[in-house]
Phi, psi and omega in degrees: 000146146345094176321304156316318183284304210305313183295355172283308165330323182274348184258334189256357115026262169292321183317305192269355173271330204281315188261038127292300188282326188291303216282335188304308150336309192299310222269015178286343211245309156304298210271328158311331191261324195313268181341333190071032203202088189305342187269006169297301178320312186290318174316320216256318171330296189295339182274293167352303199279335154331285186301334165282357169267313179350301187302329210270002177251333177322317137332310196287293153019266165333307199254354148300317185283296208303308157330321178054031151274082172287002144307304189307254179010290167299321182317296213322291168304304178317323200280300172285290170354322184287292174323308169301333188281316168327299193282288174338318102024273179288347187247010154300266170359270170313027181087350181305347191034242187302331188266343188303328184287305167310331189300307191306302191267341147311316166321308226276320185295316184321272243281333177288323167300317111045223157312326168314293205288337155294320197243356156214096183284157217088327198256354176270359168204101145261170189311085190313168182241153167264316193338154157080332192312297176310318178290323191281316155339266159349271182335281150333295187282342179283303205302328181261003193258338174268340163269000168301281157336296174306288220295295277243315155350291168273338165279309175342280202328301189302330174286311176289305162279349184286340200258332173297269179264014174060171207299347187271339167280321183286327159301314209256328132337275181300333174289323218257000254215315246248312184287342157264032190213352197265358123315257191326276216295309173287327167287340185291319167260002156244023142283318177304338195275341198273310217284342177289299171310333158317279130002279164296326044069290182264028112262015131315336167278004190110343186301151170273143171277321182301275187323315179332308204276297212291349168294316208273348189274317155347275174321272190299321169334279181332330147246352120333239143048249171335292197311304181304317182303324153324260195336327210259330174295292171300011193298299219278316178283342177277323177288330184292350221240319156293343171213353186126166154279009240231314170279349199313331169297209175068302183318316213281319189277002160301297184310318194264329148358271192323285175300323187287328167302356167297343189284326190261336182316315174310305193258048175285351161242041170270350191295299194302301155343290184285331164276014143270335194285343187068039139244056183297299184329332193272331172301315198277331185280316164340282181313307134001300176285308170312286161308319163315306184323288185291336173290336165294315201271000173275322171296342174283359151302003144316308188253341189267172148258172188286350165266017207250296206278351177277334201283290201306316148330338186267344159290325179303315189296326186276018176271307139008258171315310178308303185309317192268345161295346196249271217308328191282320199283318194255020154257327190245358176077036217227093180287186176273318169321289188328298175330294189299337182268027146220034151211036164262340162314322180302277186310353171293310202270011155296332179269359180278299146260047199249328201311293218305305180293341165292339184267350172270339165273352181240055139259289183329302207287311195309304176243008148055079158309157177245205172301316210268001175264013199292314190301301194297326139327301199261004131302329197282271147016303185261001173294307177266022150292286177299327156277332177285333173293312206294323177317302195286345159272010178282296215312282205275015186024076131326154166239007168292302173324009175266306190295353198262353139308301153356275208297304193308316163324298200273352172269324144312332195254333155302322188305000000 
């Protein structure tokens, strides 16, 4: 890129962090009374004054990945990662409550900016530009207007039910909702972080996109995959053993959560995909689509209760999965067969690790583990997860056993 484009990248930047935050300002005060609740307002202050730092690190960010120095990258993240835990924390501590997680993501943006601002100094705040302005727009606005769309998504449960059945249907949600995204959702996004820039790279070289998307879908299935089906076996000794019995309403809809993202799992990178391939457009109508799904099925919690409307999500994700199946197909030429005969070994190898934690839980309900064996299940459990995955990519000659010979090959060799 430019000196120029990047200073354009940095002016719509600020347009779009700045007039985030003016709207977040205008709307704390309304959504403070809709809700019935003030401390809604301080929480929306604070993310405001967020978007207004947000911008001077986002660009360098950008072109650490388009670079693909993912050392930098990882310090950059580790650091905020720290930092956030810290403050968050320390502001717990001090009495902050509810405000303690926001104080924790403004920290984490200073402290990222920061560090930025150390290792390629000058760039975390240049001059804006008009040059360019247009073409990064075009661009920009379908791409942010589709993450718009996703966060909307993704916001739905808490939006939608807190207000349908309150906040206590919505915690026993966020719980159960919660065990699949403090795993899966973190590996999912620091793949995404790697496979975009990467992604864009070879095909800029040339690269076939279909192949591309079904090698690198390959990979992640193959653990992504197993993990939800574990989890979703293990919703019950893991949610008891971690917050209590107290979440126990929680269990069921951790399990079907859990089974139903397997429907989705094959396009956990499609989004990402098309907006490297600079098919966004084709991303923001998916999306579009997709999420209407889950906000219809979210709204029948007007009439429904909540494990009724947890049964409906599971329409939603394969409406989902269809969608993002059409978009792979009319960007990349990438049907769903052709897909599946390059991942189905990764889908092979669920029931491989899936035998054990089922044969140690359904031994538990048989012979009624009792609170202090919860540990030794989920110890047990994930022990013999990890060897039925591992069998099964020998089993099913994976090629993922090649990188995990690697990595072992290159740790060994430190030593």
């Amino acid at each position: 890129m430019s000196r120029d484009q990047f200073r354009a990248a940095f002016t719509v930047a600020i347009m779009a962090s700045w007039a985030i935050a003016a709207l977040l300002l205008v709307v704390k005060g309304p959504m403070a009374g809709f809700y019935g609740h003030g401390g809604i307002s301080e929480v929306l202050l604070l993310l405001a004054i967020n978007f207004l730092v947000l911008p001077l690190g986002t660009p360098v960010l950008a072109m650490l990945k388009r670079d693909l120095q993912f050392g930098r990258l990882a310090w950059v993240t580790i650091f905020g990662a720290v930092v956030q835990t810290a403050v968050t924390i320390g502001a717990a501590i001090a009495g902050e409550s509810y405000l303690s997680m926001a104080w924790g993501s403004l920290a984490m943006t200073l402290s990222k900016m920061l560090l930025l601002n150390f290792m390629r100094p000058g760039e975390t705040f240049v001059l804006p530009a008009m040059s360019g302005l247009r073409e990064v727009l075009r661009f920009g606005s379908l791409a942010s207007l589709t993450s718009i769309v996703k966060e909307v998504g993704t916001v739905a449960p808490d939006l939608i039910l807190g207000r349908t059945l309150g906040f206590i249907d919505v915690a026993f949600f966020s719980r159960g909702m919660g065990v699949h995204r403090m795993i899966v959702e973190r590996i999912n996004t620091l793949v995404r972080n790697v496979h975009f820039p990467t992604f864009a790279a070879d095909l800029r070289a040339g690269g076939n996109a279909a192949e591309l998307y079904g090698k690198s879908m390959n990979y992640l299935l193959a653990v992504t995959g197993p993990v939800l089906a574990v989890l979703a076996i293990l919703s019950d000794p893991l949610i008891l053993f971690m917050f209590g019995p107290q979440w126990e309403r929680s269990v069921p809809i951790a399990a079907v959560l859990c089974s139903a993202s397997i429907l989705t799992a094959p396009y956990s990178l499609y989004g990402i995909s098309l907006t490297a391939a600079a098919r966004v457009s084709t991303y923001l109508w998916a999306e579009i689509a997709a999420q209407a799904g889950r906000v219809v099925a979210l709204l029948t919690s007007i009439w429904l209760p909540l494990e009724q409307v947890v049964g409906l999500l599971v329409g939603a994700y394969l409406l989902e999965a269809m969608v993002a199946q059409l978009a792979l197909r009319h960007a990349f030429a990438l049907g769903w067969m052709p897909l599946m005969r390059r991942v189905w070994r990764a889908l092979a190898v669920i029931p491989f690790a899936a035998a054990g934690p089922a044969l140690v839980v359904g031994c538990g309900a048989y012979y009624g583990f009792g609170e202090s064996q919860r540990l030794a299940v989920l110890v047990g459990s994930s022990a013999l997860a990890l060897l039925g995955w591992s069998v099964g990519l020998i089993v099913l000659r994976h090629p993922m056993r090649i990188e995990i010979a690697r990595i072992s090959e290159k740790l060994l060799a430190r030593r």
